[in-house]
Steps between C-alpha positions, in 0.01 A plus 500: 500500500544817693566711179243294293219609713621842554526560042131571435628444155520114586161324449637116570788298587633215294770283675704259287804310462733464234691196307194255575494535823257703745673458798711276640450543874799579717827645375759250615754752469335720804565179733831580588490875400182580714190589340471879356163674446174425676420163625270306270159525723548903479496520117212203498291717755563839264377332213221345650375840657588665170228774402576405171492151305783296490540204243743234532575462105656149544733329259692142595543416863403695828688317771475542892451914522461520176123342518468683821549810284219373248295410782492847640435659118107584486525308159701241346606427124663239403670334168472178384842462638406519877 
């Protein structure tokens, strides 16, 4: 989000998932690795306070984080499929 806001190039944000699937929540494998990157309420809170508009283009299932994610996108778009 950092680099987003700072590209006065970038007008919006689109976050997505791939393979029918938005997000899935947690990443199982980071339970006995540890979890890398920011914690979850850290990227929420950046995209909330974004300057510009985030959509949540959302395709199949947003599990757990995932619809926390969604929920923190200034607008939602969903398929059929969700």
């Amino acid at each position: 989000m950092k680099e987003v806001l700072a590209d006065d190039t970038v007008k919006a944000v689109v976050i997505t998932g791939a393979h029918g699937t938005f997000c899935a929540g947690a990443d199982i494998s980071e339970f006995a690795t540890g979890i890398h990157g920011p914690p979850l309420p850290m990227v929420i809170a950046s995209v909330e306070a974004s300057t510009k508009p985030v959509v949540a283009a959302i395709d199949g299932v947003s599990l757990g984080g995932g619809c926390e994610v969604a929920l923190g996108c200034h607008f939602r778009v969903a398929s059929t499929r969700s």
